[in-house]
C-alpha positions in Angstrom: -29.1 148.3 -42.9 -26.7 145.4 -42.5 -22.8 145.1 -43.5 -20.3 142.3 -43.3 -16.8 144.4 -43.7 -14.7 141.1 -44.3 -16.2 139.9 -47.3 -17.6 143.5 -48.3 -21.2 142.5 -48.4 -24.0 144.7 -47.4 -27.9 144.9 -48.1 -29.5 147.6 -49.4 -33.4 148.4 -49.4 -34.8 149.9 -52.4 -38.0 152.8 -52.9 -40.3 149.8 -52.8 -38.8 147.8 -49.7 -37.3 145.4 -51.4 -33.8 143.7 -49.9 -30.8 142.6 -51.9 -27.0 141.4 -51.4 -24.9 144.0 -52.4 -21.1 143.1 -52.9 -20.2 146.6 -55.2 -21.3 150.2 -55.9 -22.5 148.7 -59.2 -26.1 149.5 -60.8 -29.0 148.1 -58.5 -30.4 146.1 -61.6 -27.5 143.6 -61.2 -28.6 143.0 -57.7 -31.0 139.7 -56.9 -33.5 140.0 -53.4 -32.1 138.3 -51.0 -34.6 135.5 -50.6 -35.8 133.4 -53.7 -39.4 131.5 -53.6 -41.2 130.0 -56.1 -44.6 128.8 -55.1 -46.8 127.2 -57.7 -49.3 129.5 -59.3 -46.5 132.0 -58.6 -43.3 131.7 -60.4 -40.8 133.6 -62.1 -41.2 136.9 -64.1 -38.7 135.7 -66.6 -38.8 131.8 -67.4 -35.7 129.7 -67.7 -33.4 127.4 -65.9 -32.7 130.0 -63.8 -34.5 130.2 -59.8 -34.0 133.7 -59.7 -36.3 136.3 -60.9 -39.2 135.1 -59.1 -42.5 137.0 -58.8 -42.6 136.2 -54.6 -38.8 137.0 -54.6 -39.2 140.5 -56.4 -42.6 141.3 -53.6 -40.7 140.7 -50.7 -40.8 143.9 -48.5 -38.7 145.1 -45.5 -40.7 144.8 -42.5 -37.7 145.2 -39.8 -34.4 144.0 -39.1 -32.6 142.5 -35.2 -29.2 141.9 -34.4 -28.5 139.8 -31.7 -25.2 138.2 -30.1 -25.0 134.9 -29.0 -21.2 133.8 -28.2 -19.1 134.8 -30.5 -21.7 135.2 -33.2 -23.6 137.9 -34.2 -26.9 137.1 -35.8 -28.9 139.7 -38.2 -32.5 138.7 -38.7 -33.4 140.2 -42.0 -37.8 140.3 -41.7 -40.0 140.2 -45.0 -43.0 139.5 -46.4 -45.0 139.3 -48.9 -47.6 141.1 -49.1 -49.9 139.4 -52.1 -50.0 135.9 -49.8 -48.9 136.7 -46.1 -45.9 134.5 -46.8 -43.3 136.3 -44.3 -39.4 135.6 -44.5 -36.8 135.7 -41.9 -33.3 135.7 -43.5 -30.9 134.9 -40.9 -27.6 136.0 -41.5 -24.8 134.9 -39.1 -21.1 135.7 -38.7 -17.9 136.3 -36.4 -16.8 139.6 -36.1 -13.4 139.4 -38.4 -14.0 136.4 -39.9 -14.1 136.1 -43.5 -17.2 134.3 -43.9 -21.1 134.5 -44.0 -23.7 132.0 -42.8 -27.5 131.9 -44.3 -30.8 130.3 -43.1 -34.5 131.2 -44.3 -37.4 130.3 -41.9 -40.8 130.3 -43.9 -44.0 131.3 -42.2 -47.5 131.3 -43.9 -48.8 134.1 -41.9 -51.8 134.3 -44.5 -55.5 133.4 -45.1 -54.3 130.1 -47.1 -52.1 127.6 -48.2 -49.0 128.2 -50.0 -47.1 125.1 -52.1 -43.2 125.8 -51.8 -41.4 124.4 -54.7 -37.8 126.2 -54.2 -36.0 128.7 -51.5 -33.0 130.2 -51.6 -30.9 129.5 -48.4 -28.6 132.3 -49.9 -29.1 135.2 -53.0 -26.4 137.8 -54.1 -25.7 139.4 -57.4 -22.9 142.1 -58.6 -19.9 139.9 -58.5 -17.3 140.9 -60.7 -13.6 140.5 -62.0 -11.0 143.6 -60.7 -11.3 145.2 -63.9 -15.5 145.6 -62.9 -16.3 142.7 -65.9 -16.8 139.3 -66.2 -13.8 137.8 -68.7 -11.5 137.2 -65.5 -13.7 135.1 -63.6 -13.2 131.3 -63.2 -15.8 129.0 -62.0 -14.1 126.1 -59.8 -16.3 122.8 -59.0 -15.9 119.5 -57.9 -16.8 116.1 -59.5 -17.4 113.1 -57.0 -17.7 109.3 -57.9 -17.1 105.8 -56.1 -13.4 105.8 -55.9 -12.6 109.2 -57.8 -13.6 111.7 -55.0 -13.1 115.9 -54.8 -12.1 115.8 -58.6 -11.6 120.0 -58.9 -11.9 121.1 -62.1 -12.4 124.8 -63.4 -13.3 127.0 -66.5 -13.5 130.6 -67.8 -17.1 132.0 -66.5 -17.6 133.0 -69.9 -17.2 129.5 -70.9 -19.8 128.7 -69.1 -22.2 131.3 -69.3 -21.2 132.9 -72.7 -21.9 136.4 -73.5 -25.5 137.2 -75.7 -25.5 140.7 -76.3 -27.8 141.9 -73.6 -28.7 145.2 -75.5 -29.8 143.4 -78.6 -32.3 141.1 -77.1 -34.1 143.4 -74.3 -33.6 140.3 -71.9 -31.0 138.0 -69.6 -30.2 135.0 -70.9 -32.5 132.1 -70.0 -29.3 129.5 -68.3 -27.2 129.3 -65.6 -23.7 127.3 -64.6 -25.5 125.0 -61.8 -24.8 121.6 -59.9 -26.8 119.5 -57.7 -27.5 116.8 -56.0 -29.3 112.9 -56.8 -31.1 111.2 -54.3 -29.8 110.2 -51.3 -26.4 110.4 -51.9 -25.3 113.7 -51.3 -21.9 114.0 -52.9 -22.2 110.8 -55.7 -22.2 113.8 -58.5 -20.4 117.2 -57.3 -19.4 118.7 -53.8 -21.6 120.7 -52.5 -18.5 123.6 -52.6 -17.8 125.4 -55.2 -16.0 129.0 -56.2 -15.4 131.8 -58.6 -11.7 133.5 -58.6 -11.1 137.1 -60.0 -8.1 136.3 -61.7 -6.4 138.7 -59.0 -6.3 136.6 -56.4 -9.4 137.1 -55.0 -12.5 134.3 -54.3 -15.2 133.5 -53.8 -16.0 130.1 -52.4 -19.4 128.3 -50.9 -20.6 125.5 -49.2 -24.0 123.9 -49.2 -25.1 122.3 -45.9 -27.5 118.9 -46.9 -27.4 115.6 -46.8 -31.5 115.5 -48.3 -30.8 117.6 -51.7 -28.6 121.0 -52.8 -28.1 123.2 -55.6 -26.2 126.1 -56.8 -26.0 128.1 -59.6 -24.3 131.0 -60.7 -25.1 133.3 -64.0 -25.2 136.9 -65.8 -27.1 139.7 -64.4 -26.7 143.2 -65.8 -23.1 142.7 -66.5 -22.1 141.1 -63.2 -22.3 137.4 -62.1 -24.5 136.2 -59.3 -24.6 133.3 -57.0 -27.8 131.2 -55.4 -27.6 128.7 -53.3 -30.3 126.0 -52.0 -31.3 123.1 -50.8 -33.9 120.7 -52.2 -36.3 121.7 -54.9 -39.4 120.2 -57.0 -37.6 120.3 -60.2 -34.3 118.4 -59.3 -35.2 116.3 -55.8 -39.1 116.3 -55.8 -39.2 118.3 -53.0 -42.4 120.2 -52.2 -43.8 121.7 -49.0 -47.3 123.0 -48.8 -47.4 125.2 -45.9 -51.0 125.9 -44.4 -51.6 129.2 -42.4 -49.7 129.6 -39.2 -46.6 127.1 -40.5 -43.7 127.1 -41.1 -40.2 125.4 -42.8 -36.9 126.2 -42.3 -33.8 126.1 -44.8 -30.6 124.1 -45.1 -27.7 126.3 -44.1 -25.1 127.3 -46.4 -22.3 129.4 -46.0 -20.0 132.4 -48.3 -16.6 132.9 -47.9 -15.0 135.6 -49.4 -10.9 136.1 -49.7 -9.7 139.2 -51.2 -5.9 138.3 -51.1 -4.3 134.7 -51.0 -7.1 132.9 -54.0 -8.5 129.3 -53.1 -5.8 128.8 -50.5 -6.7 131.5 -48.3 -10.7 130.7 -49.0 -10.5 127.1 -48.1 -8.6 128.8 -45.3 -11.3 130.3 -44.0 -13.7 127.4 -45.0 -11.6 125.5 -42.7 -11.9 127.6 -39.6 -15.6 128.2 -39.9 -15.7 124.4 -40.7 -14.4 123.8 -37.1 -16.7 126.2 -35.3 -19.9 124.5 -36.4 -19.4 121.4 -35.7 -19.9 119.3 -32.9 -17.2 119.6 -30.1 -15.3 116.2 -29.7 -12.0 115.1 -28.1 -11.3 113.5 -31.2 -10.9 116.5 -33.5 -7.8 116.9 -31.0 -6.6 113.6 -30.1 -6.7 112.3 -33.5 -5.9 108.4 -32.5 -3.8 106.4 -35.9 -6.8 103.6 -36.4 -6.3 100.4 -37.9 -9.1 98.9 -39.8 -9.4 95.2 -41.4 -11.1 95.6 -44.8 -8.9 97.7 -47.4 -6.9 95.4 -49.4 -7.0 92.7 -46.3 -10.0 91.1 -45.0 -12.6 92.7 -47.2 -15.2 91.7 -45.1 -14.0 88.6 -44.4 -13.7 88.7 -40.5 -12.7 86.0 -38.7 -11.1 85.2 -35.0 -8.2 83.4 -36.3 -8.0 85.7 -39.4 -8.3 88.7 -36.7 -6.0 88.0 -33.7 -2.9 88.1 -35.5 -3.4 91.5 -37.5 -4.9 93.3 -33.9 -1.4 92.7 -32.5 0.7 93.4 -35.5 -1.7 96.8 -35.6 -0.9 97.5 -31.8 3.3 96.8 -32.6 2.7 99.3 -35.3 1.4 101.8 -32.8 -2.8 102.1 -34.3 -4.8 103.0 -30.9 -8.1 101.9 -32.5 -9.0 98.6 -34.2 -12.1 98.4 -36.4 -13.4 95.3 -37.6 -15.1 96.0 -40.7 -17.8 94.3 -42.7 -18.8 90.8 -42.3 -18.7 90.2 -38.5 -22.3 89.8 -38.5 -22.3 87.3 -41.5 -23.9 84.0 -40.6 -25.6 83.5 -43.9 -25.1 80.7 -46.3 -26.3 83.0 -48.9 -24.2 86.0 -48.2 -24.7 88.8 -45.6 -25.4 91.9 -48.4 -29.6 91.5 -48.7 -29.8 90.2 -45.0 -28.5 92.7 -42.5 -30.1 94.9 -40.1 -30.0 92.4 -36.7 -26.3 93.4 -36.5 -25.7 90.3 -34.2 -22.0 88.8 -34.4 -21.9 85.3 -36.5 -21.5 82.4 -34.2 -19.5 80.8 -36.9 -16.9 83.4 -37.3 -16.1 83.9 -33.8 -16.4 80.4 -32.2 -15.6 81.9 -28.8 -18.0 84.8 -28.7 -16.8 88.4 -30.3 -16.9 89.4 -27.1 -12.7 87.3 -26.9 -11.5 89.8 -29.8 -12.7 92.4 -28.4 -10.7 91.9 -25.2 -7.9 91.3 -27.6 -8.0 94.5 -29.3 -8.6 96.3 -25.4 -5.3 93.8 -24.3 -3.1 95.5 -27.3 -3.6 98.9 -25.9 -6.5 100.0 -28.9 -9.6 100.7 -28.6 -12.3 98.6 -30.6 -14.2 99.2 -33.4 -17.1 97.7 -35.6 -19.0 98.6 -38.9 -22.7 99.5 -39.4 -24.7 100.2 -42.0 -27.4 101.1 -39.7 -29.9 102.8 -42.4 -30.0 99.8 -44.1 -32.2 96.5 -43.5 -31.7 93.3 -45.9 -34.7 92.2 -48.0 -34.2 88.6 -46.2 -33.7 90.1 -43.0 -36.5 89.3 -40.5 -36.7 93.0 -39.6 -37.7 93.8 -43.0 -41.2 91.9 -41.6 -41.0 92.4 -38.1 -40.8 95.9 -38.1 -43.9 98.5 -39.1 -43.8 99.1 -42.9 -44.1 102.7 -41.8 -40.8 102.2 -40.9 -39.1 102.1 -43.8 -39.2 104.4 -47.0 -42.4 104.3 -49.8 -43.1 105.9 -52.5 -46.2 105.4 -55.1 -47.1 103.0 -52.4 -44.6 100.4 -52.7 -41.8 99.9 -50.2 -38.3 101.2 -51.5 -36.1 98.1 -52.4 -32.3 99.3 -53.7 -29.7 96.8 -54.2 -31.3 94.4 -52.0 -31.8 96.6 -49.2 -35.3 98.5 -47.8 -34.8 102.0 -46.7 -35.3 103.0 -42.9 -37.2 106.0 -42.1 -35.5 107.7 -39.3 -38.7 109.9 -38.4 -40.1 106.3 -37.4 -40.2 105.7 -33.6 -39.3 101.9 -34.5 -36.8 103.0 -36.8 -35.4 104.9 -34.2 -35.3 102.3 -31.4 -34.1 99.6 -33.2 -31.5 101.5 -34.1 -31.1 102.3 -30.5 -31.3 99.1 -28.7 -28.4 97.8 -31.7 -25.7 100.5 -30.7 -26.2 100.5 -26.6 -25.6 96.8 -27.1 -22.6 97.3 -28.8 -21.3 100.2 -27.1 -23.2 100.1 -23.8 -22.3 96.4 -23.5 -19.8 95.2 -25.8 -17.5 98.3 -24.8 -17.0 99.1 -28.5 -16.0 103.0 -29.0 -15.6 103.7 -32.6 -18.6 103.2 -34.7 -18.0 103.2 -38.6 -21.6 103.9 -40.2 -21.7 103.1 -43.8 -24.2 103.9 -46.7 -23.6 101.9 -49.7 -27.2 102.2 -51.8 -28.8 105.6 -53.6 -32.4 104.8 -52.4 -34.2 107.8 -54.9 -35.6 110.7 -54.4 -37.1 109.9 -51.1 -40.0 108.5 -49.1 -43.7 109.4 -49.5 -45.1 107.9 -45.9 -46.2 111.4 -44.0 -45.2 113.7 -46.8 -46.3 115.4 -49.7 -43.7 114.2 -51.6 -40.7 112.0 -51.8 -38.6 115.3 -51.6 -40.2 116.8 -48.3 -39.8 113.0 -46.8 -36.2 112.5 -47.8 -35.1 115.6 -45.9 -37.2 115.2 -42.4 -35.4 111.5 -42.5 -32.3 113.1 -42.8 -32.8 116.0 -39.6 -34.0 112.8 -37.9 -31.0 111.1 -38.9 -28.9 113.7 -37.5 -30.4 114.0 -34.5 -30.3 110.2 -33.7 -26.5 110.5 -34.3 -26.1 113.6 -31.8 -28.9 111.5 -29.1 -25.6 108.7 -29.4 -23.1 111.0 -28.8 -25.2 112.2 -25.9 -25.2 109.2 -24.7 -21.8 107.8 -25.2 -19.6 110.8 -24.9 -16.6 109.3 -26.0 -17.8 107.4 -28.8 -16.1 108.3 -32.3 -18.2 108.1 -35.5 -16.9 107.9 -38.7 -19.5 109.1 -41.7 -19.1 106.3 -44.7 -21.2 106.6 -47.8 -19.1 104.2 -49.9 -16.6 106.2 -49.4 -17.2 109.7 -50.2 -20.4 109.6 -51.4 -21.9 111.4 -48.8 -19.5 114.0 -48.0 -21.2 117.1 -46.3 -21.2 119.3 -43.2 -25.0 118.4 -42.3 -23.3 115.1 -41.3 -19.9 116.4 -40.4 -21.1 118.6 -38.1 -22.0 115.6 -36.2 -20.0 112.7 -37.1 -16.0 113.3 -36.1 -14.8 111.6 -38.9 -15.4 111.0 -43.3 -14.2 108.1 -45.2 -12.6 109.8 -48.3 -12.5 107.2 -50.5 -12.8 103.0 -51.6 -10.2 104.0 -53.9 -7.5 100.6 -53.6 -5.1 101.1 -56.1 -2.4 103.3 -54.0 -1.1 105.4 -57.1 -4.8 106.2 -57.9 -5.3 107.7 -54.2 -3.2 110.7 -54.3 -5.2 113.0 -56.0 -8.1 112.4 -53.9 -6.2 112.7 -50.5 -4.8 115.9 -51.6 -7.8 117.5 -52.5 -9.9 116.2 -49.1 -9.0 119.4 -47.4 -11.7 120.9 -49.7 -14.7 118.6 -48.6 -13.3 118.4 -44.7 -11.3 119.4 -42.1 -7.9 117.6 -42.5 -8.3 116.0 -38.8 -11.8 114.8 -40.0 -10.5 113.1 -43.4 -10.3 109.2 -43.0 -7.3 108.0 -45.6 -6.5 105.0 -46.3 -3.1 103.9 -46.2 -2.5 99.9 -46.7 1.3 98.7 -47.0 1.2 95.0 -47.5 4.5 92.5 -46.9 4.6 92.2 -50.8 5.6 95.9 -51.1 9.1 97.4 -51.5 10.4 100.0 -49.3 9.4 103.0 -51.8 5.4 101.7 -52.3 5.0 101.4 -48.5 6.4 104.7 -48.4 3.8 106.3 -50.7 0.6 104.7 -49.2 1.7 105.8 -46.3 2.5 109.4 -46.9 -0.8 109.6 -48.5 -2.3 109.4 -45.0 -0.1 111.6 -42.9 -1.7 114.9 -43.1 -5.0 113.6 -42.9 -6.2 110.4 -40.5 -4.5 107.5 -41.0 -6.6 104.4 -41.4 -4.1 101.7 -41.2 -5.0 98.4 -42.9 -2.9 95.6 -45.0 -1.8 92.1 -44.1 1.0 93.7 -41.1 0.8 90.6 -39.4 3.0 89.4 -42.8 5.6 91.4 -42.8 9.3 91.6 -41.9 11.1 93.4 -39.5 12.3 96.1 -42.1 9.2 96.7 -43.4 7.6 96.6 -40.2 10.0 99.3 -38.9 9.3 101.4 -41.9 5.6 101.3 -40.8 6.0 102.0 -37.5 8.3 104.8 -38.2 5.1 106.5 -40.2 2.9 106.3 -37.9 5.5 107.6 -35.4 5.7 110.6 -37.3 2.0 111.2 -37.7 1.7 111.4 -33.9 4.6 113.4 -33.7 2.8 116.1 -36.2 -0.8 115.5 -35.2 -1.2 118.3 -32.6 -0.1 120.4 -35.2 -2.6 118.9 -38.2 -5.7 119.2 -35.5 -5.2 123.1 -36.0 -3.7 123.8 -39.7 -5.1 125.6 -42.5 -5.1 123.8 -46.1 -2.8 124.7 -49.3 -1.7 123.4 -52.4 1.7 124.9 -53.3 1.3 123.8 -57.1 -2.8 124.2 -57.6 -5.7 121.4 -56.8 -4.5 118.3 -58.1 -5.9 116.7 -61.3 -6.5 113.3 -61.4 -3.7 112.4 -63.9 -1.3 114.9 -62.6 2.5 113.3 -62.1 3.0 115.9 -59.8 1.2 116.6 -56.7 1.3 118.2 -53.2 -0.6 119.2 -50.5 0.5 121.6 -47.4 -0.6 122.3 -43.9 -0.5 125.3 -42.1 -0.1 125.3 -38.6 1.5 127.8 -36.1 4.9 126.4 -35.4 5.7 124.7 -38.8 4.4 123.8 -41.9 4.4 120.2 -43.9 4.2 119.3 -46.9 3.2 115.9 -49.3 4.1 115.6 -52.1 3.8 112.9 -54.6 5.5 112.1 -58.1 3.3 109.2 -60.1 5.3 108.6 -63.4 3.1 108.9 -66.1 2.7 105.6 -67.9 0.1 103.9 -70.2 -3.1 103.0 -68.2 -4.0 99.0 -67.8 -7.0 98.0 -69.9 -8.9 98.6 -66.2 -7.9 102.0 -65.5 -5.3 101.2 -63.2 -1.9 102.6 -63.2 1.3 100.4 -64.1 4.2 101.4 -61.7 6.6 102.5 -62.9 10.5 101.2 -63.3 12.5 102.8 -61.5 14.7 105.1 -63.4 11.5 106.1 -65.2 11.5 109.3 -67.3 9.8 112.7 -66.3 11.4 115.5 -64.1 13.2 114.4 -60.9 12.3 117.7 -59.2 9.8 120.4 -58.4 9.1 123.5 -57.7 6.5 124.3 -54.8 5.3 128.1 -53.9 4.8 128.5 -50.6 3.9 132.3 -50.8 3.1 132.5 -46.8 6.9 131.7 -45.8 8.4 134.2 -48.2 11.4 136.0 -46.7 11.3 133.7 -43.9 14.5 131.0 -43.9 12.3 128.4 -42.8 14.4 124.9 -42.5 12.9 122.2 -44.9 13.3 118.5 -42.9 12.2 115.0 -44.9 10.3 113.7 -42.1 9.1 110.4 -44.2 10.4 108.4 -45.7 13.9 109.5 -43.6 16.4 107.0 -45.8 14.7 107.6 -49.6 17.0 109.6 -51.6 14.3 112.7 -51.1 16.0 116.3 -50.9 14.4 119.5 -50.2 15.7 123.1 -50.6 14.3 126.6 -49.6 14.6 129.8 -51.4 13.7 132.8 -49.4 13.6 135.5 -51.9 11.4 133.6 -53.8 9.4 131.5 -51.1 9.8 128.2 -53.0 10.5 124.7 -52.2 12.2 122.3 -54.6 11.8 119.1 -54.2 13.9 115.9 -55.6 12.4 112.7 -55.9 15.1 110.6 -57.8 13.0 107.9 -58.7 9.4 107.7 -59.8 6.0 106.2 -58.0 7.3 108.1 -54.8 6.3 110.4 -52.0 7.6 112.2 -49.3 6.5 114.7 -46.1 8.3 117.5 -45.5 8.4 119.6 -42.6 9.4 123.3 -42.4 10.0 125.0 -39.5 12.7 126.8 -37.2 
């Protein structure tokens, strides 16, 4: 009834009108239905950890199917229902023709006599996934670990690691567990990504991405002999999320996506990932123009904005050629006590900027850049008088008590004073001020959720969110050219429900520049590389070699300049400005390019790393070599001397230029010592990096 040729997917009705994923001619008892729901007093037929096998999953009947074209999409409209409690199912499967991927929605409506209680929906069911040789022992399951400062940590496993074989014959039954990972409260990505794959072991994968900022889950197990994949979005068991739906109503699902690559492994996956990544999100001149920003916190001010402090680093930032200046935390600080439990006014402190903010802001407009400032508009202070001026509606509850996190109270974005607050602060700043770059933090974990209008914390946490999203696209309606950067201490709150909106993600707080590597290399997997905000922060104290390695860390990404520039010399200036010269020479090439790692996803100890871009006149190439060295009692990293031991060299696959005689060209550092040489028979790069804590951008091309 329905088939997607790319990734070989297509459903399949049984005798009894039931609709499943198929993704193989293997038996139909390895097969999951398409859509699964648990509703309390009706659960699963086989109990477990697992949300599959449930008893309104397995009644689901085929009532009729649509396809419709809109664009370039084509949208299939999978209709079921079931037929104990009138609870109908639309699965909404949309694609490009030739594309390699597959995008899911569910839309719930109670078309019975009474209420239903929702405690879990699949966005996304499929089962009979297998290795080449039909079996599970070649499968590997790939994830992502995320932390404060230790972002897109890949790490991967044998399936049967993970979900061991138990001698299916012997017992009469599946095994009760599953490989899963989910989300915590209201930071989407402060555990795991929300992507995550499974690789044949012949170079074929299978990758997904969750789309939610208000709760996600995945798991993946044994059926039959073959592994299957769910996907949702908040549940009652891991985010407290319930929706009772009365007759006539309905709910809708997160989105989440499937990308399938039968040739080429992760690369060509996140490949894929990357162009569907593009199409969903919000069109902005930004994704194209990619301006080099400077901002004032990382290793600098740190929040500690001043005029005096400012006006020198806005023009050493416009010398070194940044074309947007954001003033970061603090600019609002007027507080004897400290600005952290007090914001939410998001006036400028009188004392800071003696002659208004209004005189840097010309500055930063005189240097050629366009101005910048920080919010953390989600937030209000507990000693801020909003906190009491404003409706207690307004802000999250739950067991009847107002939320209070780390000093803050939660606002509830489904709140019509929530929501104009909010709006009255940014057309001040951008309607008046002339500000056009917006950097909107989220530094606290506030729970599970809100209560106030829900039925549970769950259910409130995600309508905040869709009303978060939409107040960010109502900004964008109104200031077309404003850029927004999505912050959630970093990476924290890393997923395409926001990107799709916001033009830009803050990869990391990570401040220790050896310790930043493995996290810019692996960005490509959260985000699109002209979406991933990297620091790179050269200060006058550093030697030729350690500016060159922040900086490369930033060039096939965004480059958010900061450091003390105003400090510097002229050589060290020049070496600066030659990086960023370089980054706009590539740009219009990284706003197109497709994501690969010529030696695997970096590890977070790895001495060893690289990360490529593919566009279609070149490609480039970081890569980094960290000498491996006892770690300070902290965790840092000591550099290294500088004939340190380890390999001077290494050996990059590059698989897509094979045959070609592509010429490699060090583009940065120019005068470091770095050599590159192609092999065409074998489609390598080697790469020479003589001395240790060093890094280098190569370009080939014709």
């Amino acid at each position: 009834m329905w088939t997607h040729e790319v990734l070989g997917l297509r459903a399949v009705v049984d005798g009894t009108g039931s609709v499943r994923l198929a993704t193989s001619d293997l038996p139909a008892d390895c097969l999951v239905p398409v859509v699964e729901i648990v509703l309390t007093g009706h659960g699963r037929t086989w109990s477990g950890e697992r949300f599959i096998d449930t008893a309104v999953g397995g009644r689901l009947v085929l009532r009729g199917h649509q396809t419709a074209e809109d664009g370039e999409w084509r949208r299939t409209t999978i209709r079921l229902v079931d037929p104990d409690t009138g609870l109908a199912a639309d699965v909404v499967l949309s694609s490009v023709p030739g594309a390699g991927f597959l995008r899911s929605q569910v839309r719930l409506v109670n078309e019975g006599d009474a209420p239903v209680h929702v405690e879990s929906v699949s966005t996304l069911a499929l089962g009979g996934i297998v290795d080449r040789a039909g079996g599970l022992d070649a499968l590997t399951l790939h994830w992502a670990d995320n932390d404060w400062l230790a972002e897109c940590r890949w790490r991967h496993a044998p399936f049967r690691d993970q979900v061991v074989p138990l001698n299916r014959a012997a017992h009469g039954h599946e095994g009760r567990g599953c490989f899963e990972r989910y989300s915590q409260g209201t930071w989407s990505t402060g555990r795991h990504l929300p992507v995550a794959a499974l690789t044949d072991g012949a170079e074929g994968a299978w990758l997904w991405q969750i789309e939610s900022s208000a709760g996600w889950r995945y798991e993946t197990g044994e059926r039959e002999g073959a592994a299957y994949l769910a996907l949702f979005g908040p549940d009652d068991a891991h985010h407290q999320w319930r929706r009772t739906l009365g007759p006539g109503e309905e709910f809708t699902t997160v989105p989440a996506v499937l990308v399938r690559a039968s040739a080429g492994g992760l690369d060509a996956a996140f490949g894929e990932l990357t162009s569907y990544r593009r199409r969903i999100r919000r069109a902005h001149t930004d994704h194209r123009v990619l301006p080099v920003i400077y901002n004032d916190y990382m290793n600098t001010l740190m929040g500690d904005p001043t005029t005096d402090k400012l006006l020198p680093l806005i023009e050493a930032a416009g010398d070194a050629g940044a074309e947007v200046f954001v003033i970061d935390a603090g600019w609002y600080d007027d507080d004897a006590q400290g600005w952290w439990d007090a914001v939410g006014a998001w006036e400028p402190a009188g004392r800071r900027f003696p002659g208004g903010i209004q005189e840097v802001l010309d500055a930063i407009r005189q240097h050629g850049m366009t101005p910048g400032l920080w919010l953390e508009p989600e937030v209000v202070g507990v000693r801020s008088p909003l906190a009491r001026t404003l409706p207690a509606e307004a802000f999250f509850h739950r067991n009847g008590v107002q939320v209070t996190e780390h000093g803050r109270h939660h606002l509830d974005l489904r709140h019509p004073a929530s929501r104009a607050h909010l709006d009255r602060v940014v057309d001040r700043i951008v309607g008046e001020w002339g500000v056009g770059y917006l950097k909107l933090d989220y530094n606290v974990n506030a729970g599970s959720g809100t209560e106030t209008d829900a039925e549970s914390a769950g259910a409130g946490l995600l309508g905040h969110h869709r009303a978060h999203l939409d107040w960010l696209g109502s900004l964008l309606d109104r200031h077309p050219g404003l850029i927004l950067e999505n912050c959630g201490s970093g990476g924290l709150r890393m997923d395409y429900a926001q990107l799709a909106v916001a033009q830009l993600q803050s990869t990391s707080d990570q401040q220790d520049p050896l310790r930043y590597p493995p996290i810019a290399a692996a960005a490509a997997t959260a985000v699109t590389p002209e979406q991933a905000a990297v620091w790179a922060y050269p200060q006058p104290h550093f030697d030729a070699d350690e500016i060159a390695f922040t900086m490369t860390t930033a060039l096939l990404g965004r480059v958010h300049l900061s450091g003390f520039l105003n400090r510097m010399d002229a050589a060290r200036s020049a070496l600066v400005r030659s990086g960023v010269d370089v980054y706009k020479r590539i740009r219009p090439d990284i706003a197109g390019a497709l994501p690969f790692w010529p030696i695997g996803l970096p590890s977070w100890e790895d001495e060893w790393l690289a990360h490529g871009l593919r566009a279609d006149s070149a490609t480039y190439v970081a890569v980094w070599r960290r000498q491996p060295s006892p770690r300070r009692a902290d965790g840092g990293l000591q550099r290294a001397a500088a004939d340190g031991a380890g390999d001077h060299s290494r050996t990059l696959r590059i698989p897509h230029l094979l045959g070609g005689r592509p010429r490699p060209e060090v583009l940065f550092p120019a005068e470091a010592g770095a050599t590159a040489t192609w092999d065409p028979d074998e489609g390598h790069l080697t790469v020479c990096l003589p001395r240790p804590d060093t890094a280098v951008l190569i370009r080939l091309g014709a």
